[in-house]
Backbone bond lengths (Angstrom), bond angles and torsions (degrees), N, CA, C in turn:
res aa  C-N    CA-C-N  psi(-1)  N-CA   C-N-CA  omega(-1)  CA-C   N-CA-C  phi
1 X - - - 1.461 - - 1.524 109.84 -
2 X 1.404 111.90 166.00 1.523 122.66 -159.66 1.319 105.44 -131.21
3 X 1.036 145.47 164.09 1.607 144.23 178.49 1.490 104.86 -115.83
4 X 1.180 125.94 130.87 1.167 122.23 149.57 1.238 147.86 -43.20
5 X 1.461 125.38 88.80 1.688 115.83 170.96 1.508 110.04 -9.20
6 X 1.307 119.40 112.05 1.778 114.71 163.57 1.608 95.69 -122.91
7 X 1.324 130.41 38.94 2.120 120.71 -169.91 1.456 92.91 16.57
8 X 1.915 79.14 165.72 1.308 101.34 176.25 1.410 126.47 -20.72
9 X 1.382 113.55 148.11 1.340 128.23 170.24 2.012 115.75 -145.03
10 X 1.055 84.75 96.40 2.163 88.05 175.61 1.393 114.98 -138.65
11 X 1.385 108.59 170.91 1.440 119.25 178.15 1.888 87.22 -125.07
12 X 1.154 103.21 107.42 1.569 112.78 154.43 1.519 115.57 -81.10
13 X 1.808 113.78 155.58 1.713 126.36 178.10 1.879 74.22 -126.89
14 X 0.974 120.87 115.92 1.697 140.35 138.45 1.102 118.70 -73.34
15 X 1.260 129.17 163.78 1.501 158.42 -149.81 1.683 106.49 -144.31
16 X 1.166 118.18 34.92 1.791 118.14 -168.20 1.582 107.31 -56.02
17 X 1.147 97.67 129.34 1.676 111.73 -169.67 1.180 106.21 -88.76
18 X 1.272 135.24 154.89 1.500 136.27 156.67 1.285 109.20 -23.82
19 X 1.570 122.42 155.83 1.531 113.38 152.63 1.453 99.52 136.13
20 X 1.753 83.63 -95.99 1.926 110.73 -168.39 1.748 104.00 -71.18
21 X 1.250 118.49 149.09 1.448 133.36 159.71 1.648 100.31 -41.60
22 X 1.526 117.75 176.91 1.035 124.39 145.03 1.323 120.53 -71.59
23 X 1.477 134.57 -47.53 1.207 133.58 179.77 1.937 107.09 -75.88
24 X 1.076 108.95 -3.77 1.796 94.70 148.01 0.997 108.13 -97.59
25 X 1.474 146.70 11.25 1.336 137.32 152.96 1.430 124.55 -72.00
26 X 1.383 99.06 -51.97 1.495 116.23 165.71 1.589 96.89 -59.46
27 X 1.300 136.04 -66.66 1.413 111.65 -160.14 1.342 111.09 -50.82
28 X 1.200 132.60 -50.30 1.564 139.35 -167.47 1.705 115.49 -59.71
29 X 1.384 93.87 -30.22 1.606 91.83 169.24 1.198 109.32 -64.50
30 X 1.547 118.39 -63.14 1.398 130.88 -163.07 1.873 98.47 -64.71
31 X 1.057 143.28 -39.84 1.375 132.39 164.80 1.878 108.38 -41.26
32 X 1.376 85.40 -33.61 2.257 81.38 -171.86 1.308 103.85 -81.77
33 X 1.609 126.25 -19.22 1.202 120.17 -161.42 1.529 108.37 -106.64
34 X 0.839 122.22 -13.97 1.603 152.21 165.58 1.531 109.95 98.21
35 X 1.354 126.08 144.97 1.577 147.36 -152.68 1.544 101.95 -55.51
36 X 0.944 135.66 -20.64 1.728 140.95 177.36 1.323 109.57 -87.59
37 X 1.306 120.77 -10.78 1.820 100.41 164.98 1.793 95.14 -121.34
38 X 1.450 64.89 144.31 1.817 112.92 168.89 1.791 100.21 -50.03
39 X 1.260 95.49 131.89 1.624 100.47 -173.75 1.859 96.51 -153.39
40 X 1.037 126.94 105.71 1.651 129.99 169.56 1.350 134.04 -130.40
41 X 1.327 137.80 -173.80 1.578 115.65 168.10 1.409 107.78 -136.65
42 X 1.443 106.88 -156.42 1.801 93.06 -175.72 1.623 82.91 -139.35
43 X 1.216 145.54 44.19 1.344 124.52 113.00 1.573 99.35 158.22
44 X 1.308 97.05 142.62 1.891 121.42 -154.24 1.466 97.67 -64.89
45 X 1.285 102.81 146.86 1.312 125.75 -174.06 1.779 85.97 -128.23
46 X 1.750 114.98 136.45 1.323 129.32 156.73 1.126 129.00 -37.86
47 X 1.694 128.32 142.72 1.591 102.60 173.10 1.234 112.87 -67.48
48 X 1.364 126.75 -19.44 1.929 112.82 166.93 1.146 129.63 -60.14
49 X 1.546 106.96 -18.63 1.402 99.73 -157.11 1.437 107.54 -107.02
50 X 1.323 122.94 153.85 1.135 123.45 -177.29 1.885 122.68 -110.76
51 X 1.085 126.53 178.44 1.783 130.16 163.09 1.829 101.25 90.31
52 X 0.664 96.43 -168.57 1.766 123.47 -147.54 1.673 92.35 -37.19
53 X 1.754 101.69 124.55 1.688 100.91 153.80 1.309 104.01 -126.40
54 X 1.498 126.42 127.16 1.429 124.04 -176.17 1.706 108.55 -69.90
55 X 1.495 109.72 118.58 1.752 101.93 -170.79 1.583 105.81 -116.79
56 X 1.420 106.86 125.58 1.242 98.25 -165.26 1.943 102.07 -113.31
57 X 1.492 108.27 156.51 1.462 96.82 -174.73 1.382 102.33 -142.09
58 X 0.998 127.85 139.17 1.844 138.01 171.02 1.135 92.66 110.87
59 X 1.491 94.29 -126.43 2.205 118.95 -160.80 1.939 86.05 -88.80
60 X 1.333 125.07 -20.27 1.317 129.45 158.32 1.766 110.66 -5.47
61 X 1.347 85.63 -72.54 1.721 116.44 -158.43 2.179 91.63 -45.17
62 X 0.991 93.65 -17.68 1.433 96.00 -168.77 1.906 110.22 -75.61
63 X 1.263 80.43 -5.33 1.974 90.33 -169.16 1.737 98.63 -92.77
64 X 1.102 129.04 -11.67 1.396 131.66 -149.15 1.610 103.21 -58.95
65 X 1.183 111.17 -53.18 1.688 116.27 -168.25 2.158 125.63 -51.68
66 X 2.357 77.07 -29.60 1.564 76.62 174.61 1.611 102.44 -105.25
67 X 1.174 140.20 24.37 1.408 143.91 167.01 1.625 104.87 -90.32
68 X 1.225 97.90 -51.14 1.379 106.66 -164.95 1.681 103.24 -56.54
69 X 1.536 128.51 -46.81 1.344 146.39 149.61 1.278 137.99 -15.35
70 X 1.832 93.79 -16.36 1.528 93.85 -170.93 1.479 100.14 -104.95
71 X 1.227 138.09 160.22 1.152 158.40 108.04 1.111 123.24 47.62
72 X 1.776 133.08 112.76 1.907 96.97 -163.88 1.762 83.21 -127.79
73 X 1.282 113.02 164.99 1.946 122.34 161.14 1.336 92.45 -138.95
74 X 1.236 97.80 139.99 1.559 119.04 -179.59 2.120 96.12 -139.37
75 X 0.923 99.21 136.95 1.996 112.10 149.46 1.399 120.16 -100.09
76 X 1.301 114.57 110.05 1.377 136.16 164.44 1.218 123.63 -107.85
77 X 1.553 97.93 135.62 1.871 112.88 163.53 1.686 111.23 -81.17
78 X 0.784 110.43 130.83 2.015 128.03 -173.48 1.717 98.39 -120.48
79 X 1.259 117.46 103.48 1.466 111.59 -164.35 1.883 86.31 -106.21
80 X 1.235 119.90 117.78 1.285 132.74 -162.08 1.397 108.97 -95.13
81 X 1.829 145.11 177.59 1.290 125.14 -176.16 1.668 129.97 51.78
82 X 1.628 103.83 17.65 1.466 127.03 177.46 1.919 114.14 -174.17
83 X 1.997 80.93 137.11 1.574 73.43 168.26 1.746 122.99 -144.04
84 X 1.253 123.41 161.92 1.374 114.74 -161.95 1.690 102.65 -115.05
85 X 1.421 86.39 146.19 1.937 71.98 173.87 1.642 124.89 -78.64
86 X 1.323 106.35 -14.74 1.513 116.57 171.58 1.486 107.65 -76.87
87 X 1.301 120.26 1.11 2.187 111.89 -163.10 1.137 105.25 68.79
88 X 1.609 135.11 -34.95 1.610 132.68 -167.85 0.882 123.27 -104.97
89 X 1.595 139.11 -166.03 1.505 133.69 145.65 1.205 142.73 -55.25
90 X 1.123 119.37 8.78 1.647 146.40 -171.00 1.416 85.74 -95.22
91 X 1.669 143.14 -76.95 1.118 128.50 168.83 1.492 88.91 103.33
92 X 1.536 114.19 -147.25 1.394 129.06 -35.26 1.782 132.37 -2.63
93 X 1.118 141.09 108.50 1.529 135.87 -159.64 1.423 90.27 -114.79
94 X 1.599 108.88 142.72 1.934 122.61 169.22 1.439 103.83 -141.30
95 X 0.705 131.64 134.44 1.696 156.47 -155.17 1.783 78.91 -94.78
96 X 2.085 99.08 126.76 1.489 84.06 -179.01 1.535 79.86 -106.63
97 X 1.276 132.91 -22.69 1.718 103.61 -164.15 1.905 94.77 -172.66
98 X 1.364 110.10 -128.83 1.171 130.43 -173.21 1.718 99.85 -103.10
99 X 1.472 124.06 149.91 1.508 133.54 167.81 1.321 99.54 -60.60
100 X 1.663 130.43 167.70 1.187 128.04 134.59 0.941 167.12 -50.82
101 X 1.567 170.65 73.48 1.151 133.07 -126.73 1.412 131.90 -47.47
102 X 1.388 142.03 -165.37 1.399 111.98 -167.44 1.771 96.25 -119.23
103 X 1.211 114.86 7.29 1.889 113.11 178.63 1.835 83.77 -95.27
104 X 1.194 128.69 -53.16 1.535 99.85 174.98 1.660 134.98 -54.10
105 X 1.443 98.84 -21.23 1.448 92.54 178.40 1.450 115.72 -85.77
106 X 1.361 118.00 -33.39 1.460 145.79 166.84 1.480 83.79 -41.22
107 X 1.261 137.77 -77.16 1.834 132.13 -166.44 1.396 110.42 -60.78
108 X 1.167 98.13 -53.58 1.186 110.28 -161.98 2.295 112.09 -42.92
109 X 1.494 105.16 -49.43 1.464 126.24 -177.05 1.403 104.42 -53.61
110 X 1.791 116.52 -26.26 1.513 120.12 -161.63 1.502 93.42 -72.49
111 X 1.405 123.88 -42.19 1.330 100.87 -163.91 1.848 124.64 -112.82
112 X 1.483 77.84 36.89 2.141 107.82 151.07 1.099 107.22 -87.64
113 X 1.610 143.75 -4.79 1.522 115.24 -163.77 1.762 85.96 -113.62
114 X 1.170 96.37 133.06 1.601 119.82 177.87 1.179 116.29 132.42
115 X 1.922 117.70 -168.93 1.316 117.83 -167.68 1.731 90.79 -85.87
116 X 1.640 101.01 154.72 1.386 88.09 179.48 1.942 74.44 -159.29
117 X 1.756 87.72 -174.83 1.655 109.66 175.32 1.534 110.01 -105.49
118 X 1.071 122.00 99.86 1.720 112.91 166.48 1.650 117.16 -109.97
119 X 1.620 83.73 140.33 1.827 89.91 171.50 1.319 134.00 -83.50
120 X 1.687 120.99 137.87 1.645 118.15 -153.48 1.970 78.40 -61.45
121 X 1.338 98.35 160.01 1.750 99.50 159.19 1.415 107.05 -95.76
122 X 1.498 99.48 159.20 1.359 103.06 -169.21 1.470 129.52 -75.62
123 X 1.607 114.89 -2.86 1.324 148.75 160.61 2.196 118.73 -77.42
124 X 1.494 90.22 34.96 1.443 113.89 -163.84 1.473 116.60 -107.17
125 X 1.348 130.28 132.45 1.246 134.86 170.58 1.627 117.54 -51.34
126 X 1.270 103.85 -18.29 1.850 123.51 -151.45 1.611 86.16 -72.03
127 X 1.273 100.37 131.64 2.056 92.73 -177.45 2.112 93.99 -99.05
128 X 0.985 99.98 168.34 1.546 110.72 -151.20 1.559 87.35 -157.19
129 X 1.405 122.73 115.04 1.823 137.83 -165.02 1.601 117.45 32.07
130 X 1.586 95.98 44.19 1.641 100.51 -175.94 1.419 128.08 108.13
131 X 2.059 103.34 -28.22 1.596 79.82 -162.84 1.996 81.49 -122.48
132 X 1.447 102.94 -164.86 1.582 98.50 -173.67 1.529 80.60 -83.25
133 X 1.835 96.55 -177.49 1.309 125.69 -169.50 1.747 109.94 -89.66
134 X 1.647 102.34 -34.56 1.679 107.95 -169.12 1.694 90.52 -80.97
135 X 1.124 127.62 -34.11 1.615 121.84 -177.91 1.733 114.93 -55.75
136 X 1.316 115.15 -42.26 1.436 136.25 176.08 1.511 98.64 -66.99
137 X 1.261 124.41 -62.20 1.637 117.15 -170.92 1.430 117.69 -72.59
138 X 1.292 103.44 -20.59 1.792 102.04 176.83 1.644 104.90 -85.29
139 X 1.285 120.67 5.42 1.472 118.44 -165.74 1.802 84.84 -113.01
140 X 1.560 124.10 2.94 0.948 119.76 177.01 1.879 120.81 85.64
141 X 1.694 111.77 -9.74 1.122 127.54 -174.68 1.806 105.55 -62.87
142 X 1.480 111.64 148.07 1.726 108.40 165.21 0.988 119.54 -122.49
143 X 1.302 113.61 103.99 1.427 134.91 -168.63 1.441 116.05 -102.97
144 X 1.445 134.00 134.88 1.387 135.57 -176.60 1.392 103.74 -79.55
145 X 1.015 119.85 117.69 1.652 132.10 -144.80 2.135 78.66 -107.23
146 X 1.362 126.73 117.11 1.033 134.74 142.15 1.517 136.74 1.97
147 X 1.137 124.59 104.60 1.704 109.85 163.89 1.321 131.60 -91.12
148 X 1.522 116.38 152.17 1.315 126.36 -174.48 1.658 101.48 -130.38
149 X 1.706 110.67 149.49 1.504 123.19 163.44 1.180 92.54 -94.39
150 X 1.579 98.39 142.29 1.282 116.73 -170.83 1.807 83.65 -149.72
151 X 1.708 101.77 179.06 1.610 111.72 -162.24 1.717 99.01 -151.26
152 X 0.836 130.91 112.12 1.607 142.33 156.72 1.551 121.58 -92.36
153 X 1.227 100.50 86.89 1.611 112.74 -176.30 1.050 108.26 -74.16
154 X 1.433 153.07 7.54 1.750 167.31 146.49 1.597 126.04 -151.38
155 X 1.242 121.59 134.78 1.428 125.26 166.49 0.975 94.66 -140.93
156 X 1.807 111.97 121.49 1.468 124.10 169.15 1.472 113.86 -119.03
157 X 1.261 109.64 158.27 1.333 107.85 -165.17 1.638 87.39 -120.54
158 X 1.333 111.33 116.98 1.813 129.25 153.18 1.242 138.69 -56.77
159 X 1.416 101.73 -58.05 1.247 99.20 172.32 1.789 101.77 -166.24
160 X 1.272 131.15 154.95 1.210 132.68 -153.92 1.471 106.96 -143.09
161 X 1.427 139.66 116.17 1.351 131.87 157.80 1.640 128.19 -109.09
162 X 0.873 117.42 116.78 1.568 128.54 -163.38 1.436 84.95 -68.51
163 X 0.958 101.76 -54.92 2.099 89.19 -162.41 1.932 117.51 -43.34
164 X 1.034 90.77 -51.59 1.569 128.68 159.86 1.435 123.21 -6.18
165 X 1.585 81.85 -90.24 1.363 151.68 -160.50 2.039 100.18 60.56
166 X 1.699 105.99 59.76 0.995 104.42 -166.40 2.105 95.04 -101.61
167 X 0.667 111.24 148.91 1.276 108.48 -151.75 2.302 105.75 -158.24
168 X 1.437 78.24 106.91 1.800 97.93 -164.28 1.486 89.60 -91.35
169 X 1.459 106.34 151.59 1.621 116.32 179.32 1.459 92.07 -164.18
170 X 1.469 104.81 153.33 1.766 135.40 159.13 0.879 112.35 -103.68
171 X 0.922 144.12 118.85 1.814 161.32 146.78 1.388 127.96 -77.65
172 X 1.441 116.60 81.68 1.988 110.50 176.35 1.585 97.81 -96.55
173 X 1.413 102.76 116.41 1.857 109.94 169.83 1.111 106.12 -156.09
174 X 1.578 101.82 169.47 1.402 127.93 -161.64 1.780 113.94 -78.70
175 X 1.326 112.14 168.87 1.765 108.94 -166.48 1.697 86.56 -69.23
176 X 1.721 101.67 149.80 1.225 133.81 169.39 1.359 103.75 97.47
177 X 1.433 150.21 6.98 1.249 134.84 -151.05 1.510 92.53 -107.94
178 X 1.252 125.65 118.12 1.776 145.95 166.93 1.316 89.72 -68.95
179 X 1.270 122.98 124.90 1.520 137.21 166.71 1.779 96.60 -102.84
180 X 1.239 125.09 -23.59 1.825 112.02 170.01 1.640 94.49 -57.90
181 X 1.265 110.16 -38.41 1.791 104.88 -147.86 1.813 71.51 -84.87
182 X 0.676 153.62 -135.15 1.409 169.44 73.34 1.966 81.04 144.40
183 X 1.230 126.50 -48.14 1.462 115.38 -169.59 1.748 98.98 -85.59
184 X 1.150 109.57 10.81 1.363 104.09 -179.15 1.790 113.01 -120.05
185 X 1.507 103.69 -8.20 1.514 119.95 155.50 1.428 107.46 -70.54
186 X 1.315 126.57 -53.88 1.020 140.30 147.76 1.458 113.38 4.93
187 X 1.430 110.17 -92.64 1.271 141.18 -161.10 1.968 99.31 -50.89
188 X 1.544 92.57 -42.43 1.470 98.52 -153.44 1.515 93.13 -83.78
189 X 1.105 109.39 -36.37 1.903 101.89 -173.68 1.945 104.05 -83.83
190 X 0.782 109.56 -10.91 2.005 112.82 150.09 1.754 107.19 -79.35
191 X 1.339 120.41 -17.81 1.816 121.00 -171.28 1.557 92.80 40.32
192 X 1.257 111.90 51.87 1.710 120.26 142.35 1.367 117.99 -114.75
193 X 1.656 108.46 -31.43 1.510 102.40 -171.94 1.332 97.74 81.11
194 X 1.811 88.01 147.25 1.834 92.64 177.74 1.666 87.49 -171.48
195 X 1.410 104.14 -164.36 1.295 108.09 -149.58 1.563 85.23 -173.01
196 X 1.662 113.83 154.40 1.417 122.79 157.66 1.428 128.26 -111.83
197 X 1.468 102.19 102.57 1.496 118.92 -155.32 1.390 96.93 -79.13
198 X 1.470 150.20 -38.74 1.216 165.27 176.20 1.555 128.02 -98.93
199 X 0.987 135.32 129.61 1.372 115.42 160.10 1.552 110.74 -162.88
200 X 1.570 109.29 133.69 1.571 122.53 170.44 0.947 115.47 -135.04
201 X 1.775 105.04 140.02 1.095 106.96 175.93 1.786 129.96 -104.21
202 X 1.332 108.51 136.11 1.674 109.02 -147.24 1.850 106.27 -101.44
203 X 1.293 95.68 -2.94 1.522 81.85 -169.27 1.477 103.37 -174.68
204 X 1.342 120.00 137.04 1.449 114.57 166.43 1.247 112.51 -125.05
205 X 1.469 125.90 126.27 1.283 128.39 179.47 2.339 99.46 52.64
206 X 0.670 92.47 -137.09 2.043 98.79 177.76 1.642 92.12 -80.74
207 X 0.679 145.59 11.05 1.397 119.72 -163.49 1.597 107.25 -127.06
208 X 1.526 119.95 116.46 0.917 112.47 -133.12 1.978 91.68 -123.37
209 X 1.926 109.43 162.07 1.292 87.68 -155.44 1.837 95.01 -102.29
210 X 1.415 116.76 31.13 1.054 120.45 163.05 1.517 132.54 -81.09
211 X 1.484 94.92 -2.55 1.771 117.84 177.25 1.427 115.63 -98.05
212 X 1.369 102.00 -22.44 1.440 135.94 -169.45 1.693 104.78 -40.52
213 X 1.156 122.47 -178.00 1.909 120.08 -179.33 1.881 88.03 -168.21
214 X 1.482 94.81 147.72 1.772 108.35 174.79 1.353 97.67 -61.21
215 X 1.573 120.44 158.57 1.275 143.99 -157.85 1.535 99.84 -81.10
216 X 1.497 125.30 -9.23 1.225 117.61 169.39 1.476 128.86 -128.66
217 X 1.379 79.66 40.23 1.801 94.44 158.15 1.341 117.52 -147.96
218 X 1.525 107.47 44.05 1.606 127.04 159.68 1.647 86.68 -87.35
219 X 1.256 100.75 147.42 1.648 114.41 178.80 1.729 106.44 -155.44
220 X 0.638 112.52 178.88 2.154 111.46 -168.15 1.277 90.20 -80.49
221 X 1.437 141.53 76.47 1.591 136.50 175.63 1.870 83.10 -147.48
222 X 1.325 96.20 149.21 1.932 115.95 -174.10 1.828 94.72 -52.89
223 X 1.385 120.23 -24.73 1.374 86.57 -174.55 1.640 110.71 93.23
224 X 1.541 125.27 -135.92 1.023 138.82 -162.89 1.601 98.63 -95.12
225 X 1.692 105.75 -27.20 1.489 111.00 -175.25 2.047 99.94 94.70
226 X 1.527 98.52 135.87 1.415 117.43 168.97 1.950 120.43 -46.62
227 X 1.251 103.78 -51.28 1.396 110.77 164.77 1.470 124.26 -56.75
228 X 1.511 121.86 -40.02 1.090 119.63 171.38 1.307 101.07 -60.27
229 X 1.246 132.35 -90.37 1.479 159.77 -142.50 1.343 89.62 -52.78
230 X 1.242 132.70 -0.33 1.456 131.83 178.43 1.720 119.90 -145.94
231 X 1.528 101.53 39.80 0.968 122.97 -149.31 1.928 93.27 -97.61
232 X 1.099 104.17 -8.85 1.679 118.69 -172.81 1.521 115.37 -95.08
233 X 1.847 96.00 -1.70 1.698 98.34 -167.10 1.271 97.89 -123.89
234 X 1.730 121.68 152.45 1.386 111.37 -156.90 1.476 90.06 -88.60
235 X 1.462 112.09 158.64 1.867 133.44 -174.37 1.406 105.27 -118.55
236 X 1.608 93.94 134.25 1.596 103.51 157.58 1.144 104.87 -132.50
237 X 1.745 97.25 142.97 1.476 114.67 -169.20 1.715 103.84 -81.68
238 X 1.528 115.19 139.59 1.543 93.83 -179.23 1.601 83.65 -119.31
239 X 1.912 115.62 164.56 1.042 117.40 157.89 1.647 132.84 -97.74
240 X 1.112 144.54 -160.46 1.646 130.07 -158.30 1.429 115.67 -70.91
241 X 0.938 112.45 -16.16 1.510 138.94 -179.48 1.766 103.29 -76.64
242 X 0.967 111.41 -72.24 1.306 123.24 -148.20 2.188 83.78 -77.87
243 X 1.529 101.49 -42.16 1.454 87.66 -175.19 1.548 126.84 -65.04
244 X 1.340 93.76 -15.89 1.688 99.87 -175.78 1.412 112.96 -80.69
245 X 1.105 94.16 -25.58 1.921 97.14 176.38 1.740 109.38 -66.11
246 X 1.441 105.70 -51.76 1.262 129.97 -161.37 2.141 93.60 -56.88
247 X 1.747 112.22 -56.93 1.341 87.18 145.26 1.484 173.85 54.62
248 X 1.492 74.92 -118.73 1.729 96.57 155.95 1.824 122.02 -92.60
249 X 1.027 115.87 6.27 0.981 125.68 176.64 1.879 113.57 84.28
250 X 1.324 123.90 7.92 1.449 165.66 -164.41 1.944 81.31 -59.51
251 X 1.683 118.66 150.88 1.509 122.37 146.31 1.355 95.69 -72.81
252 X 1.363 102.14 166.97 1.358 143.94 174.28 1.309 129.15 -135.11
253 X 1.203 124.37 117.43 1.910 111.44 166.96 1.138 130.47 -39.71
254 X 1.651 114.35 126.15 1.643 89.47 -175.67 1.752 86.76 175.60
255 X 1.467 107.51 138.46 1.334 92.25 175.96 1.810 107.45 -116.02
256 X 1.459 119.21 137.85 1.658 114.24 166.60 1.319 93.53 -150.19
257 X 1.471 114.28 166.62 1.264 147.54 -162.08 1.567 97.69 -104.47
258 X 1.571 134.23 -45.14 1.055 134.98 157.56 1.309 120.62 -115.48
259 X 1.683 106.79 -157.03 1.836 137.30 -179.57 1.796 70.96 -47.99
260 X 1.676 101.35 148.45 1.159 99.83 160.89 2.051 93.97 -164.37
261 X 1.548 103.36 141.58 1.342 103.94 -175.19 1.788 112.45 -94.20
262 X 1.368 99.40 122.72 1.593 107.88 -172.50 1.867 102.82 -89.47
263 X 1.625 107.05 118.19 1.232 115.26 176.88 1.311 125.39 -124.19
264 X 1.273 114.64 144.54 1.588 117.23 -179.23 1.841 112.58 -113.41
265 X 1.615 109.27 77.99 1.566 124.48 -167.91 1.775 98.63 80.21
266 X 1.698 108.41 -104.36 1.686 97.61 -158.63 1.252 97.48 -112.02
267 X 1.776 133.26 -3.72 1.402 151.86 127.46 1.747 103.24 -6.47
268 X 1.204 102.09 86.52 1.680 86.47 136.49 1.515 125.49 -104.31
269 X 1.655 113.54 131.37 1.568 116.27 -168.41 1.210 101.72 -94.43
270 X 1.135 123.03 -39.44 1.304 126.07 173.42 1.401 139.60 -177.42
271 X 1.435 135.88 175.81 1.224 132.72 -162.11 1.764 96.31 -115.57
272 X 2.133 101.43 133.37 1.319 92.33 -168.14 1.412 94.45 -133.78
273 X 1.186 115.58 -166.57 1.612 138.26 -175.02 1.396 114.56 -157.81
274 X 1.614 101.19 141.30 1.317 96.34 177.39 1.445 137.31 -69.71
275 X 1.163 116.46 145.69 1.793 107.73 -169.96 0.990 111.96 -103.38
276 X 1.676 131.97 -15.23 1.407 136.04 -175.90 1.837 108.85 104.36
277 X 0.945 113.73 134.57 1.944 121.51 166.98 1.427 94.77 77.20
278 X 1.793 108.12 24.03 1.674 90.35 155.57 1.358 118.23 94.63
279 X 1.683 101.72 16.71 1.630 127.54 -170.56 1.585 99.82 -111.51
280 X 1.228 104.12 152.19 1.372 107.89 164.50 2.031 93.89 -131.97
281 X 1.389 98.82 153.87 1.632 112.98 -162.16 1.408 99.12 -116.02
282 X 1.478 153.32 96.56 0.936 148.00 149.85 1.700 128.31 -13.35
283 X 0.911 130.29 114.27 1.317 133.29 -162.49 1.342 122.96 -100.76
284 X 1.603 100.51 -64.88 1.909 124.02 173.45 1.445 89.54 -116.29
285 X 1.399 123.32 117.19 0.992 117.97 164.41 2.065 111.86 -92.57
286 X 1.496 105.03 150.71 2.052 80.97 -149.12 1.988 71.85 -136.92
287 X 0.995 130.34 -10.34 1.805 129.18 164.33 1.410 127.42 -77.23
288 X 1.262 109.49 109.55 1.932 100.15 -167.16 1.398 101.71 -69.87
289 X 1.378 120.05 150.84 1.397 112.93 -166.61 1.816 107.82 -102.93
290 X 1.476 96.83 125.87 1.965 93.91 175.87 1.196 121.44 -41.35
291 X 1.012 112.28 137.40 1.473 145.01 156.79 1.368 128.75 -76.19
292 X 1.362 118.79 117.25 2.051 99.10 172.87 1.494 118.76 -79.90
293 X 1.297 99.43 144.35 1.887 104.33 -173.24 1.805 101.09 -44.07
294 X 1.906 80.69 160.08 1.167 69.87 172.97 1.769 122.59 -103.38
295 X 1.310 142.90 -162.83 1.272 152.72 -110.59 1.689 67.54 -114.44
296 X 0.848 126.08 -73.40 1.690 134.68 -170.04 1.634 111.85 -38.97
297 X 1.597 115.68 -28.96 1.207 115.71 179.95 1.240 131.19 -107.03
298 X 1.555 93.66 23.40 1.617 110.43 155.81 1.353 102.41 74.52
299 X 1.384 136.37 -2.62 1.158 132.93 176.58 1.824 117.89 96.63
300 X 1.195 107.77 3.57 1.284 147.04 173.03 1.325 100.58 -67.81
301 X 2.084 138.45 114.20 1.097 128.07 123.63 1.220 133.53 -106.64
């Protein structure tokens, strides 16, 4: 038997530099890799901000929904005693007063960590009666910009300067959490105002952006590899039987409680769910399925 051509297939860790969008990151890859493969990420990083964008390429692109899901830490500067109408350095910025002292800000961060309600900012991709949110506010429009629950499982405070009011923080939270809006809750529940003058992102789910590589030396090679990049989701090993079905997109025996990634050694075939009576249901199928040689190759693979 023969495998089917399916092109490239990887999970890239990038290094996104100041500057470009995420989706000019993604475009520039996909220009090197040529316009017919699938090239995406699992969730936008600012043009200020810099560190880890998960870039995925091939039958990859198919993993996005449970990448995007995981877990993010970023380090941000929160420049306090000022605020911008963008949350960032783009601004417009007005100096509202004096920094805080640093035992209020020290309290103040404790009671961000949990489930809470935050508002999209109005400097937001999130479209709101059709169109995005930053298109409406730069046209000067005031629009009630949407809420989302969101979850901050840590906010640590690094290091803090009153003079400043320059003010370092860690952030580990859950998908959807605006860290512009979030240093600007900040600002307002100190009644200094603040803004996020800095921001990187350090980690998504395990995968960390110290492994990471510049945006132009992703090339059609696995990358980190499918198993890694899914190294956070529980695995069952299937044997030749069970993988060939899986395949075709076929149930399989198998019992889990959740999403669970079906592998054959460092093969992941695919991502499944339970079906009930001891089935697992193929979901993303991510294994190109064999082919028999053809007539020309004598029967030869």
């Amino acid at each position: 038997m023969t495998t089917a051509a399916a092109g490239p297939t990887g999970v890239w860790l990038v290094d996104k530099p100041a500057g470009p969008t995420s989706h000019d990151v993604v475009a520039s890859i996909r220009r090197r890799l040529g316009r017919r493969v699938k090239v995406g990420h699992t969730g936008t990083l600012d043009p200020f901000a810099t560190g880890l964008l998960v870039v995925l390429v091939g039958r990859a692109t198919r993993l996005a929904p449970y990448l995007s899901a995981l877990d993010k830490t970023y380090r941000a500067v929160v420049r306090l005693g000022a605020t911008s109408a963008t949350g960032d350095p783009e601004g417009p910025i007005t100096i509202t007063g004096e920094p805080p002292p640093a035992d209020r800000v020290a309290a103040v961060l404790d009671t961000f960590v949990g489930r809470q309600s935050q508002r999209v900012p109005a400097y937001a991709g999130v479209k709101v009666g059709g169109e995005r949110l930053y298109r409406r506010a730069r046209r000067g429009e005031a629009v009630e910009a949407p809420e989302r629950e969101i979850v901050i499982q840590r906010l640590d405070l690094l290091s803090y300067d009153p003079g400043t009011g320059r003010l370092q923080v860690e952030v580990r939270c859950g998908k959807g959490t605006y860290i512009r809006q979030l240093a600007a809750d900040i600002g307002e529940r100190l009644s200094s105002g603040g803004y996020c003058a800095e921001l990187r992102r350090t980690a998504v789910g395990d995968l960390d952006v110290a492994d990471a590589v510049p945006p132009d030396a992703v090339d059609a090679g696995p990358g980190i590899g499918l198993r890694r990049a899914l190294a956070g989701m529980p695995a069952l090993e299937l044997g030749p039987r069970e993988a060939a079905l899986v395949r075709h997109g076929r149930l399989v025996p198998g019992e889990a409680q959740e999403t669970v990634a079906l592998v054959a050694g460092e093969e992941v075939l695919a991502v499944a769910r339970p079906a009930g009576q001891g089935l697992l249901r193929p979901v993303v199928v991510l294994a190109p399925v064999p082919v028999p040689p053809s007539p020309e190759s004598g029967g030869r693979s």
